[in-house]
C-alpha positions in Angstrom: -29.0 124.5 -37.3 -31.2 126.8 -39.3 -30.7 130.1 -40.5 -32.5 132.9 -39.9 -34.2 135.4 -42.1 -36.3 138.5 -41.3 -38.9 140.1 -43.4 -39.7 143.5 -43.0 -42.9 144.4 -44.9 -45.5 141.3 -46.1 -47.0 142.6 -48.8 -46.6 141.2 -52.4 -43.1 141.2 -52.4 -42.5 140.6 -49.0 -45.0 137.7 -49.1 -43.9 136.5 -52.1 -40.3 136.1 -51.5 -41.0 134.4 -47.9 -42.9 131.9 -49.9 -40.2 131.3 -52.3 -38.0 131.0 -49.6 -39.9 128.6 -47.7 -39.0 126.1 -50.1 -35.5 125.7 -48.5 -36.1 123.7 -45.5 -33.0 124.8 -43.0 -34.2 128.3 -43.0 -36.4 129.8 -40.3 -38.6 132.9 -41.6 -39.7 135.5 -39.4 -41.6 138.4 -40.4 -42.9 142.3 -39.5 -45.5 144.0 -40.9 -47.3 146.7 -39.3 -50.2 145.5 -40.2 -50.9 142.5 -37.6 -53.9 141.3 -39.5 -50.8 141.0 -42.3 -48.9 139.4 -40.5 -51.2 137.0 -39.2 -52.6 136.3 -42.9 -48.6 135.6 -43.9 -48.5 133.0 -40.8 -51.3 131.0 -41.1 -50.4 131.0 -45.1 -47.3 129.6 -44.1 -45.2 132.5 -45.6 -43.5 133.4 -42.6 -42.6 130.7 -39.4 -42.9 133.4 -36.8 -44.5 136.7 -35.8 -42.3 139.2 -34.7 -43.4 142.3 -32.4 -41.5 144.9 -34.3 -39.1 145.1 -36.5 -36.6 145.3 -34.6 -37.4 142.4 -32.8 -37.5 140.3 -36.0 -33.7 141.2 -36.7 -32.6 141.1 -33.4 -31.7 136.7 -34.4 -31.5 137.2 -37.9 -28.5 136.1 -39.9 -29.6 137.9 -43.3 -32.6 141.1 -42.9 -34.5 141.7 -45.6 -36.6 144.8 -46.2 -39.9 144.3 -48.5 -40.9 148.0 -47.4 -41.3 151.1 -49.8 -38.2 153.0 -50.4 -38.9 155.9 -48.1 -39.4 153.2 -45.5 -36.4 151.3 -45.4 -34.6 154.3 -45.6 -35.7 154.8 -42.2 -35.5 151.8 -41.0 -32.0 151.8 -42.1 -31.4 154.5 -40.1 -33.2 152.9 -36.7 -31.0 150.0 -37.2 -27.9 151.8 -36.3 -29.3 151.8 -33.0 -30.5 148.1 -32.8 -28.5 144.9 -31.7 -28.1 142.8 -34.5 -25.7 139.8 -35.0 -21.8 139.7 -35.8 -22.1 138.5 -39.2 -25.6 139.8 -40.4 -26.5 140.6 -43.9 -28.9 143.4 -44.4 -31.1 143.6 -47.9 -33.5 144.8 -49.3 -36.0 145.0 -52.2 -36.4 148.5 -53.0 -36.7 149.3 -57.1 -33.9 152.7 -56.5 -30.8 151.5 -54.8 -28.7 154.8 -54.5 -31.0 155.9 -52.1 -30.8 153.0 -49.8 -27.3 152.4 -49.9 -26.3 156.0 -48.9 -28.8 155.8 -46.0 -27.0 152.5 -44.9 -23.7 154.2 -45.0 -23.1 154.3 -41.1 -24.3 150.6 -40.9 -21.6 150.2 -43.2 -19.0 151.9 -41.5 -20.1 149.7 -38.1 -18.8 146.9 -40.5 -22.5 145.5 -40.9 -22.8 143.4 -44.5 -25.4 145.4 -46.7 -26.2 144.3 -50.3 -29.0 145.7 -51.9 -31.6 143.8 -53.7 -34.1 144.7 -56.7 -36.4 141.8 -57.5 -37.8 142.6 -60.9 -41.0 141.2 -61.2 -44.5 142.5 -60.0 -48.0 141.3 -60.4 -51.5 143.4 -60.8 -52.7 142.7 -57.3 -51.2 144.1 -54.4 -51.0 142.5 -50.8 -50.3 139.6 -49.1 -53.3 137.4 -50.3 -51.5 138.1 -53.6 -48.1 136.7 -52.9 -47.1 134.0 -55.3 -44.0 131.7 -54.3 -43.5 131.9 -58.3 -43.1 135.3 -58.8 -39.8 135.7 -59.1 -38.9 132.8 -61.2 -37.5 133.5 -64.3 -37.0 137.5 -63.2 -34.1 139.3 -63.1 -33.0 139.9 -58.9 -30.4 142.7 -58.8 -27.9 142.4 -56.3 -26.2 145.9 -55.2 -23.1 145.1 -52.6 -21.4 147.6 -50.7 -17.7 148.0 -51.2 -17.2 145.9 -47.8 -19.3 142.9 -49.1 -16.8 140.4 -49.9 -17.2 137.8 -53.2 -18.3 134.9 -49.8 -20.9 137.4 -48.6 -22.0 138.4 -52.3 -22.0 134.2 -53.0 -24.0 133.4 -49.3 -26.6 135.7 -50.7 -27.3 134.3 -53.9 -27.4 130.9 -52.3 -29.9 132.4 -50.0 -32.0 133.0 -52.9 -31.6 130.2 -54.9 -35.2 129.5 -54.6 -36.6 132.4 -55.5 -35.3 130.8 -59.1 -34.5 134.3 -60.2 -31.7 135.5 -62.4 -28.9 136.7 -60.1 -26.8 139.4 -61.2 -24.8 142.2 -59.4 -24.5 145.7 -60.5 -23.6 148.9 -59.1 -26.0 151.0 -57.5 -26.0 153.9 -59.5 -25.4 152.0 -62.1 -28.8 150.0 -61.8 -30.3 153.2 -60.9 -29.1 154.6 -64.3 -30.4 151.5 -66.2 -33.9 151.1 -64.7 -34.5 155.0 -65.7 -34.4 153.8 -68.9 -36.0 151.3 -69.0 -38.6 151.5 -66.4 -39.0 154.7 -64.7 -38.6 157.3 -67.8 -41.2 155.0 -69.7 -43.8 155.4 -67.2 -43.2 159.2 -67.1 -44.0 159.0 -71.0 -46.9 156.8 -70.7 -48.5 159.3 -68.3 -47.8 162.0 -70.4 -50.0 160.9 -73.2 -52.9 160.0 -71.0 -52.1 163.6 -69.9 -52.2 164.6 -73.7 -55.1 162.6 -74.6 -57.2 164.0 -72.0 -56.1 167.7 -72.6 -57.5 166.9 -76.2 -60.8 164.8 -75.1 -62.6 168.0 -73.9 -62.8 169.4 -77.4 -62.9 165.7 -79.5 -64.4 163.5 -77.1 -64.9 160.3 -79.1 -60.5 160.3 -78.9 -61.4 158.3 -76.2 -63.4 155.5 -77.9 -60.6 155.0 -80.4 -57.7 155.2 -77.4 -59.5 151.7 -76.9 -57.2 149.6 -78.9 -53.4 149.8 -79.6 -52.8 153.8 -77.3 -54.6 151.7 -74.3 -51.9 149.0 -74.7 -48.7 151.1 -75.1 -49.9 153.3 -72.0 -51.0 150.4 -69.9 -48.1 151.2 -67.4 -50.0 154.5 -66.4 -52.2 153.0 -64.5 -49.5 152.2 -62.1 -49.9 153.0 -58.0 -49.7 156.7 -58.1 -47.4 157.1 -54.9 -44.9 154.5 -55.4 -44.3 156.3 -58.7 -44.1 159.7 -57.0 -42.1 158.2 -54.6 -40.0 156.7 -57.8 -39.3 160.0 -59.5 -38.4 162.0 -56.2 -35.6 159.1 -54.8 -34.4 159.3 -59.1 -34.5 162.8 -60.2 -31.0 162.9 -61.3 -31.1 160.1 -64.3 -34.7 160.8 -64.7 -33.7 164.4 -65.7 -31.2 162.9 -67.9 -33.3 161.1 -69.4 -35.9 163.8 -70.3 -33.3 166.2 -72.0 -32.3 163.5 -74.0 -35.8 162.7 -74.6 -36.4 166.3 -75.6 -33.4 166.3 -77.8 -34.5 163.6 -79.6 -38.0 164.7 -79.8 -36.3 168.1 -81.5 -34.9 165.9 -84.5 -38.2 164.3 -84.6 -39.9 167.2 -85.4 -37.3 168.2 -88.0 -37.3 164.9 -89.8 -41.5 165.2 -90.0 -41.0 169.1 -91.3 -38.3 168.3 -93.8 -41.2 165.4 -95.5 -38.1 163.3 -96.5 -39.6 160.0 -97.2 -36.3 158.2 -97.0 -35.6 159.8 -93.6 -39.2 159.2 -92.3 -38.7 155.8 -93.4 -35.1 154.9 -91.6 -36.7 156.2 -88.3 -39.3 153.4 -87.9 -36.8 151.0 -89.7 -34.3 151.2 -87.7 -36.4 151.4 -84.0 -38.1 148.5 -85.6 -35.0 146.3 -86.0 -33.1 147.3 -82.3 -37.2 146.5 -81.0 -36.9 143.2 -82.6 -33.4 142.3 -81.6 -34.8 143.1 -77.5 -34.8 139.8 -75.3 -38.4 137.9 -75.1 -37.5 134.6 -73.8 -34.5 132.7 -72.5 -35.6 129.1 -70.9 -38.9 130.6 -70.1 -39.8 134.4 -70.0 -37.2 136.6 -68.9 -39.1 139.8 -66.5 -37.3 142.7 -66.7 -37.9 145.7 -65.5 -41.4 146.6 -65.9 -44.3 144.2 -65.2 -45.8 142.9 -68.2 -48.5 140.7 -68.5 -48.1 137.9 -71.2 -51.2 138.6 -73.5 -52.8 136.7 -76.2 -54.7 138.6 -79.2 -57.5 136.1 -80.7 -59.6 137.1 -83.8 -63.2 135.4 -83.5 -66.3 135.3 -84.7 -69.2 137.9 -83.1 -71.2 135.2 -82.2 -73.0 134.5 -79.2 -71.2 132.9 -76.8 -68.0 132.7 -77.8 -66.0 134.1 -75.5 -67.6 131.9 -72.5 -66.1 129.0 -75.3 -63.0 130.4 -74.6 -62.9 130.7 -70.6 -64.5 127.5 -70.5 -61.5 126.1 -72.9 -58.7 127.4 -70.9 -61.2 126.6 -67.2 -60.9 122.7 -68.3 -57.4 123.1 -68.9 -56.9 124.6 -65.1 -55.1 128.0 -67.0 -55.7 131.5 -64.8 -55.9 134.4 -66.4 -55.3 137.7 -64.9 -57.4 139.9 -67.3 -59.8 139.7 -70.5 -61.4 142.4 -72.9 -62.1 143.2 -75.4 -60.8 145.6 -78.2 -63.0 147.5 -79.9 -60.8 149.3 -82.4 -57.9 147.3 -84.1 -55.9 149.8 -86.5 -52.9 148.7 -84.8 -53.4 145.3 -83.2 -54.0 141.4 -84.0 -57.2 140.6 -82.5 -60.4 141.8 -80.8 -60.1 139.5 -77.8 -57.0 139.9 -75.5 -56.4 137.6 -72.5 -53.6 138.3 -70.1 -51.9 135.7 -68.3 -49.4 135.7 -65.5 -46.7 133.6 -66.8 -45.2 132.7 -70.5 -46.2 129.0 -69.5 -49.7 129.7 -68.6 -50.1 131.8 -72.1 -47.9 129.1 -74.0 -50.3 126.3 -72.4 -53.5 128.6 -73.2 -52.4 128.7 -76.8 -51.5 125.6 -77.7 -55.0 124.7 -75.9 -57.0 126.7 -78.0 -55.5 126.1 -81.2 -56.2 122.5 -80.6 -60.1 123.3 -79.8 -60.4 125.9 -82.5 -60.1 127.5 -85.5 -59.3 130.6 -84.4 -56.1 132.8 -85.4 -53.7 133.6 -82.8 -51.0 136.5 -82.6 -49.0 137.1 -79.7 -47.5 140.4 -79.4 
């Protein structure tokens, strides 16, 4: 008999993860979106087996309930659900990227004795929708797994089964101990990205041509501001508290900064970008294939080549023959602090392995991979 998951929300999450899950053949996928024209898209892709009327209609059969909806959203629906029949032994996830916020919404579920075990699949993509859903995406990623104190070690075990094919890296944390960890490493960086582009632009009134120069390595390092406006806002509002802690020890830090740059000790100066250089180089980059963490990062190749006509059709047509997408190209027009002047991005460490190892063999040309 197959098992029965519901999938609240098709988008690129939601679509995604009903594609990975497809690949298990005893389970029956039925999905909500309220967008019908969605949800139609997600059934005739074969993401989902069924259309469901509403969501509560879709979980009304389901033996595990998954919500691929904005936080804000499943914290309502959470709420709805205490209302809704759902079955003895359900499990109730979800794929929100703040988990203290949806785990204190499900608390009355939770008293009801209803299974709930949150879920953070780390991985993105720079299109959004449905028609960008990739069975793929997860692979390699880290999926969070946030139980409540009810879930037993079965239940926390049925789940990663469940999601075996999402061929992501399972791992259970606490909620606010997840929330804690993706302030750092996520959420606080984008806060800082945005604030330079918010200092640049305060400055480009009076010095203008800052802009031309923010083309190379400052467009790189603040790539992450360009980022969906209102999921962020809706980020920062559901994380205040460890965001705030994060800032003052920002600010703190930024205060010895300053010191060490007044005091013009050399030696000082010197241990600061020593020392952040070696922790930088000891972080995680690969581990049987690319590990995703937190943030979505494209996997980019810098390439110095000539200026010569027609060179960089060469290159598509190079990595076009070898059946390689690419998600992005440009090019760089000031290098102080990067490789090359060409920079492709792929979607996957495979695709930008394959790419390289592609071109080296069909050029001359000198590749760095940052």
């Amino acid at each position: 008999m197959k098992e029965n998951v519901a999938i609240i929300g098709l988008g690129l999450i939601g679509g995604s993860l009903g594609l990975a899950l497809k690949r298990n053949a005893n389970l029956h996928v039925i999905g909500f979106d309220r967008s019908y024209q969605t949800a139609d898209e997600a059934y005739r892709r074969g993401i989902i087996d069924t259309i469901a009327p509403s969501a509560e209609a879709a979980c009304r059969n389901a033996d595990v309930i998954i919500f691929a909806t904005p936080v804000n959203t499943t914290v309502r629906l959470l709420q709805e659900a205490e209302t809704w029949k759902l079955k003895e032994n359900v499990i109730i996830s979800d794929t929100g990227s703040t988990k203290k916020p949806i785990m204190d919404a499900a608390a009355n579920l939770i008293e009801k004795g209803i299974i709930v075990i949150g879920g953070h699949p780390m991985a993105g993509s720079h299109k959004s929708g449905v028609s960008a859903a990739l069975g793929h995406l997860f692979e390699n990623a880290y999926y969070v797994l946030t139980p409540s104190h009810t879930a037993d070690e079965e239940q926390i075990q049925r789940m990663r089964h469940l999601l075996l094919p999402t061929k992501g890296k399972i791992v259970v944390l606490d909620a606010i101990e997840h929330d804690r960890m993706t302030a750092i490493v996520s959420h606080f960086p984008h806060i800082v990205a945005s604030s330079l582009v918010g200092r640049l632009e305060d400055q480009h009134e009076h010095q203008p041509f800052v802009k031309q120069l923010a083309a190379g390595g400052f467009r790189d390092i603040t790539r992450i501001a360009s980022a969906d406006p209102v999921m962020w806002r809706d980020i920062t509002l559901q994380n205040q508290e460890e965001l705030l802690t994060q800032i003052d020890g920002w600010m703190e830090k930024m205060t010895e900064v300053r010191q060490m740059i007044a005091s013009n000790d050399e030696n000082h100066i010197y241990e600061f970008f020593a020392d952040a250089k070696k922790f930088r180089d000891t972080l995680p980059l690969t581990s049987k294939g690319a590990v995703q963490g937190a943030l979505y990062t494209p996997f980019d190749l810098h390439i110095d080549i000539p200026d010569t006509p027609g060179i960089i059709s060469e290159i598509t047509k190079i990595l076009a023959d070898e059946r390689i997408s690419l998600t992005s190209i440009r090019i760089v027009e000031t290098r102080t602090d990067v490789y090359g002047i060409l920079v492709i991005s792929f979607q996957t460490a495979e695709d930008r392995k394959h790419a390289q190892k592609a071109l080296e063999k069909a050029t001359d040309y000198s590749m760095h991979i940052i």
